[in-house]
Phi, psi and omega in degrees: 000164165268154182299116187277138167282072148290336191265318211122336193323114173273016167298353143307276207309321176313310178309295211301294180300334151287037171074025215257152191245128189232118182273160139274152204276002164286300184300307156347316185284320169298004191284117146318024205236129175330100177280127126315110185252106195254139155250174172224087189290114161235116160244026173282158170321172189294305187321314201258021176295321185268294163350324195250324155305296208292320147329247192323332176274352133324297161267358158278287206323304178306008188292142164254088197211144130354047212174156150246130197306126116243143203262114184282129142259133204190184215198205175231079193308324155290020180264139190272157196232098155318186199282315188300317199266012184256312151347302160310295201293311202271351182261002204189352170238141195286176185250140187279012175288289184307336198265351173279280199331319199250334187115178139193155198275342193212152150237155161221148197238132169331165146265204236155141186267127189253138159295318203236158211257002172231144185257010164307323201284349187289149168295350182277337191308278202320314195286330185280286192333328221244355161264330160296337167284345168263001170284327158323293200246034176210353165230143188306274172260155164223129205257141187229150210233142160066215174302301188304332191274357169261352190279329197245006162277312163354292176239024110296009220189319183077038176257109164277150182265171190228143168281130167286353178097342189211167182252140188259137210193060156187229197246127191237170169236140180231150173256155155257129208231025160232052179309347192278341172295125193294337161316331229203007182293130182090305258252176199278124179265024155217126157229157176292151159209186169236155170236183195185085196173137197263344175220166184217164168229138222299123148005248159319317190293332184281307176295359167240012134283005157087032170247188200220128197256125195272256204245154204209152141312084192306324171280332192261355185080186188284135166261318164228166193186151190230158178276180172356289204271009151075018176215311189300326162223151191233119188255145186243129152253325156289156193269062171312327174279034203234130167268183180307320220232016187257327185289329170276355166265028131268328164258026166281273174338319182283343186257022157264306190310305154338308182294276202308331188110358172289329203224108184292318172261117156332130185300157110350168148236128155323134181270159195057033205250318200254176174270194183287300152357280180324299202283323170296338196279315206272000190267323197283343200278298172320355169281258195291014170255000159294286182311323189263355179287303179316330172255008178062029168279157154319177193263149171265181186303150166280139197272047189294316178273030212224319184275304185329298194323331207246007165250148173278150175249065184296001182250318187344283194276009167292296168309321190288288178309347180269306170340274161332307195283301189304340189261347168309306168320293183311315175300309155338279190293302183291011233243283201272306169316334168248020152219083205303348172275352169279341184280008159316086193124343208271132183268139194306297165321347187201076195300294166342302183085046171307306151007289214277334195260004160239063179262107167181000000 
């Protein structure tokens, strides 16, 4: 349903010209209709901040519910910024001072570029930490991404991630292996997801902290997975919000780095990801960014729009229903919270009665 323009953001104005249904926030207020207010703490690089709105505000809009999205957006303040995105941020983004004041029914937190080789040491640990402990006791759900979903298995759970030695890095197929969880209700049971990531966290180690893992990869490890308490975090170690064209604009960055001499080895191809097509076309395009390193030229154009047509998007509507089933939950519970005579009977800890429908 739709997303309200509250701010100005132009990742509206973005949405909107892809056909995407965008309320204005007057006309919004005259609507009878239920609001959600969700945030979204992006704690991604300056490059991938309006990308990464958009990406998420993509899969709330397309959520199928009744109700109108507002998108809270907010940032860390210890993360350094350059002038355009401290710009952005500060002409378009709440303050997490403002986002305690008023509340919210859901949140999701971002993934992240990681610095540092423990992730106590990133600059984002305080500032993340200090919105999940309020997030503990003041939002119904919280959906993590990534990095952050190792950070935050991490220090609630005590599971540390392990390096693989290599970047895990293309489109994989999953199984679902709690189909009875309403998060994961409908959904297809193998589906595609993309990953992206230089570390992974163990199975087994997350189910003997007692979370409980939906769906997983014989190659990529778990994709998705929950806490204890089968709701209050919902961890992505896969990019489900990744569009279609985003693993080849990562590797684009990697064959710039490459060029300047930043990246020692010739990039990859993602795996499963590109087609035979693809891959002749970017094999042809590597002759000459060989030839032209070699003479010391410029990089010549990246062939992307040339590319766009052919590539594929095997997860979209996978995500969007799972996407769908959370905030369907989340609507259910603040829902029920804000009307206490309904909550009778109801256990806090377990709104749903998830509990009682995974007994196995």
């Amino acid at each position: 349903m739709p997303l309200v323009n509250h701010t100005g953001l132009p990742t509206f104005t973005r949405l909107a010209g892809e056909g995407q249904d965008i309320l204005a926030a007057d006309y919004a207020r005259q609507q009878d209709i239920r609001e959600l207010h969700i945030g979204l703490l992006n704690i991604m690089p300056d490059g991938a901040l309006a990308a990464t709105e958009r990406q998420f505000f993509r899969l709330i809009g397309n959520a199928n519910l009744i109700a109108q999205f507002h998108m809270h957006v907010f940032t860390l303040d210890s993360l350094p910024r350059g002038a355009q995105a401290q710009a952005h941020i500060d002409q378009y983004y709440e303050t997490f001072a403002a986002i305690k004041a008023q509340g919210l029914d859901a949140l999701i937190i971002t993934g992240a570029a990681p610095v540092a080789p423990q992730l106590e040491d990133e600059p984002f640990w305080p500032g993340l930490m200090e919105v999940v402990a309020w997030a503990q006791q003041h939002v119904t759900s919280t959906l993590c991404s990534c990095l952050t979903s190792h950070a935050i298995v991490q220090h609630l759970y005590g599971v540390r991630r392990k390096p693989l030695g290599y970047k895990r890095w293309g489109v994989y197929p999953h199984r679902l292996t709690l189909p009875q969880h309403p998060l994961v209700s409908n959904m297809n049971s193998h589906f595609d997801a993309p990953h992206s990531r230089f570390n992974e966290v163990d199975t087994d180690e997350l189910r003997a902290a007692g979370l409980h893992i939906l769906a997983e990869s014989c190659e990529a490890g778990m994709h998705l997975a929950v806490s204890p308490d089968c709701f209050r975090f919902v961890f992505f170690q896969g990019h489900p919000e990744y569009d279609g064209v985003s693993l080849l604009k990562e590797y684009r960055r990697e064959l710039a780095l490459w060029y300047v001499g930043e990246r020692t080895d010739y990039p990859p191809f993602p795996e499963n990801y590109l087609r035979p097509q693809v891959k002749a076309i970017l094999n042809e395009y590597r002759l000459r960014l060989e030839h032209l390193r070699d003479q010391g030229g410029e990089s010549p154009v990246f062939p992307e729009a040339l590319l766009l047509p052919l590539l594929p998007n095997t997860w979209r509507d996978t995500a969007k229903s799972l996407v769908s089933n959370w905030i369907g939950k989340v609507y259910q519970v603040t829902h029920s919270e804000r009307h206490l005579p309904f909550m009778a009977g109801i256990d806090p800890d377990d709104p749903l009665g998830m509990r009682s429908a995974l007994q196995f």
